[in-house]
N, C-alpha and C positions, 0 to 999 in steps of 0.2 A: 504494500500500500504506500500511496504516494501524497502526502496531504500538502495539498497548492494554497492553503489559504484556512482560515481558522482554526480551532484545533479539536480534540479527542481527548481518545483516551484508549489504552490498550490494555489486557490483563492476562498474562500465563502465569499458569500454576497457583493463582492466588497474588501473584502481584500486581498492583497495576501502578500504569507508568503513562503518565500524561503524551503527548502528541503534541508538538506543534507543527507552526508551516514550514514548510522547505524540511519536514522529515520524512525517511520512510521508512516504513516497518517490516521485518526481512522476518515469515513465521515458518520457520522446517518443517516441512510435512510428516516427518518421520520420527519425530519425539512421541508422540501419544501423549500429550500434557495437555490439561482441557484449557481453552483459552476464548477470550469475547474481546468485544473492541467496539467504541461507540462514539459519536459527537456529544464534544461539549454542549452543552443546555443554552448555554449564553451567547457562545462564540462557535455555533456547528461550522464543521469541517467542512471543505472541498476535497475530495480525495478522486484518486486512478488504482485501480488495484487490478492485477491479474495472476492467476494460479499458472505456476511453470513445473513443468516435471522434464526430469529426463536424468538421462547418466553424467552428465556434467554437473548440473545444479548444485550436487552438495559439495563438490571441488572452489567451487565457484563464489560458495555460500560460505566455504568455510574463510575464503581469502578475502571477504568481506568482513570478518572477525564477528561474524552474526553467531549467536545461541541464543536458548533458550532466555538466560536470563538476561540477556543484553540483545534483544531484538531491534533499536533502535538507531540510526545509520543520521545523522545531520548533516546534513546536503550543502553543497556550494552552489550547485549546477542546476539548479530542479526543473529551470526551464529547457535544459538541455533533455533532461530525463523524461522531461512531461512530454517533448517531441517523438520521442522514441516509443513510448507509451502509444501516443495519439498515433503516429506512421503503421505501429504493429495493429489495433484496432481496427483502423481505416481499412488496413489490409485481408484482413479477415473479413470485415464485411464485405468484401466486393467479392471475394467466391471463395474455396478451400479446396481449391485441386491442389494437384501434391506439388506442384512448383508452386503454386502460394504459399503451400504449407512449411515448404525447405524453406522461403523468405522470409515467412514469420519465424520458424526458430533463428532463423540467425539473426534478427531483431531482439527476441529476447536472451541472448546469448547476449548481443552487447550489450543489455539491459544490465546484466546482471554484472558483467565485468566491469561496465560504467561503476554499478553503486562499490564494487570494490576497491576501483579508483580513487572515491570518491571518499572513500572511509578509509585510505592510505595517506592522501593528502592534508588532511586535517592532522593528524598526527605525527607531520611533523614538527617538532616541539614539543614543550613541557606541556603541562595537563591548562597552565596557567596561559601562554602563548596560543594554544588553542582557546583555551575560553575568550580571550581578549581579539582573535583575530574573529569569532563566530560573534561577537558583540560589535564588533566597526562593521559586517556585515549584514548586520540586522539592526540600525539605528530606527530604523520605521515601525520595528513591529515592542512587542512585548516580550518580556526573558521572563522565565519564572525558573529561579536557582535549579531546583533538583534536576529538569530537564536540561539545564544548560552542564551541570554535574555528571546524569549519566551522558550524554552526548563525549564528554572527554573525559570519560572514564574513571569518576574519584566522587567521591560521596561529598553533600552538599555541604557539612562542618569543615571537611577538608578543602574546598572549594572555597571556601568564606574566607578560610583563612589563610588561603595562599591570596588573593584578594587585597585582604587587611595590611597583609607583610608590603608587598608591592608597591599598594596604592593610598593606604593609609584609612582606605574605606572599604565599604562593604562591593559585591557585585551587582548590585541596581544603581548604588551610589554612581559607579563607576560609567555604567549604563546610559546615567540622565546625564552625566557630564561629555560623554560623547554626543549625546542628542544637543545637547545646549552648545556645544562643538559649534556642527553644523546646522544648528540655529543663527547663530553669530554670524557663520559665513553666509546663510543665505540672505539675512539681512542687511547684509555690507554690501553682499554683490547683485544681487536682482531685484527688481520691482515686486515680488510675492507681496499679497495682502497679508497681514499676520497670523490670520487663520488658515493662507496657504500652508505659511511655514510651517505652523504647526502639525500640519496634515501632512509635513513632507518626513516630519520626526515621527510620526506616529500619534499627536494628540490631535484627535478631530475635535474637542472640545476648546474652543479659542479662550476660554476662561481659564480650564485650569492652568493650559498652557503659559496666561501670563503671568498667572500667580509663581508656576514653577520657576519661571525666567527672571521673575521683578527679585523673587527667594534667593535665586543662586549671583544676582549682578546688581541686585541695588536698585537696580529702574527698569521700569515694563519694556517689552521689547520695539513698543512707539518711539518711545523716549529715547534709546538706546540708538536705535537708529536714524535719529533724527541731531544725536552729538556725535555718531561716524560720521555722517555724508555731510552734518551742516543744509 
């Protein structure tokens, strides 16, 4: 499963593990462990999901560093993936003779080597250098610690406090000062109304936005750019 846009929730064995966007969830067919998966209440999902078998998979599966209890894969590329997704689909509905069929496996062959890719890349570096390079990459959206935890592989108190050592703050602390980052900049550099801005960090809410902004700079973000540009 592929989720392009709000989030979930997944559960093997009795655990469950939240979902966000731009992840996806990789479930072995061959464990026998009972498992469900469902959309957030508040924030439902957009997901792509398809079922793959074959003699490769579990080679495949494994070099994705997927198990049971680490089903979870946090994406760079999703729009890359979602293409692959969309191409293999399309393809199958236009008919299933056996040369469509050879073309869809080898779609989903680089589906699967993609997420492998994919879950190689983010690991280079520390547990910390991953969490802070998957936060400059998601300034738009919402982090909620434990999924940004299991995503690079270290429990949420350890995560806080690699964090703390660093930066001197927590991981949301760290979070909203990247957002207010490129808050800063958008407002130095473009015409964006302030509720653009906001919409472009993730607060569609133009209120709390500038309470957040006037909190961390002293002055609302009218004000603020209004003693940049003169």
């Amino acid at each position: 499963m592929l989720c392009t846009a709000g989030s979930g929730w997944v559960e093997v064995a009795g655990v469950r593990m939240r979902v966000e966007k731009s992840t996806a969830v990789v479930l072995p067919g061959n464990t026998g462990l009972p498992h469900a998966y469902g959309a957030d209440e508040d924030d439902p999902w957009t997901i792509w999901w398809c079922h793959v078998r074959g003699t490769d998979v579990p080679e495949l599966i494994a070099e994705a560093g997927v198990s049971p209890d680490r089903p979870l894969i946090g994406l760079i590329a999703v729009d890359r993936l979602t293409a692959v997704l969309d191409e293999l689909i399309s393809a199958l509905e236009r008919d299933q003779s056996p040369a469509r069929l050879v073309a869809t496996a080898g779609m989903a062959w680089r589906l699967l080597t993609s997420l492998a890719v994919d879950r190689r890349s983010p690991e280079q570096g520390t547990p910390l250098e991953q969490a802070m390079r998957f936060l400059e990459e998601r300034i738009d959206g919402a982090i909620r610690v434990p999924h940004l935890a299991a995503v690079v592989g270290v429990s949420s108190s350890q995560l806080s406090k690699l964090f703390r050592e660093a930066t001197g703050g927590g991981v949301l602390a760290h979070h909203l000062a990247l957002k207010m980052a490129r808050a800063r900049r958008l407002l130095d550099t473009t015409d964006l109304s302030v509720k653009q801005v906001g919409q472009e960090i993730g607060m569609s809410d133009q209120f709390y936005f500038s309470r957040q902004f006037s909190r961390l700079h002293g002055s609302s973000p009218s004000a603020y750019r209004s003693e940049r540009k003169g």
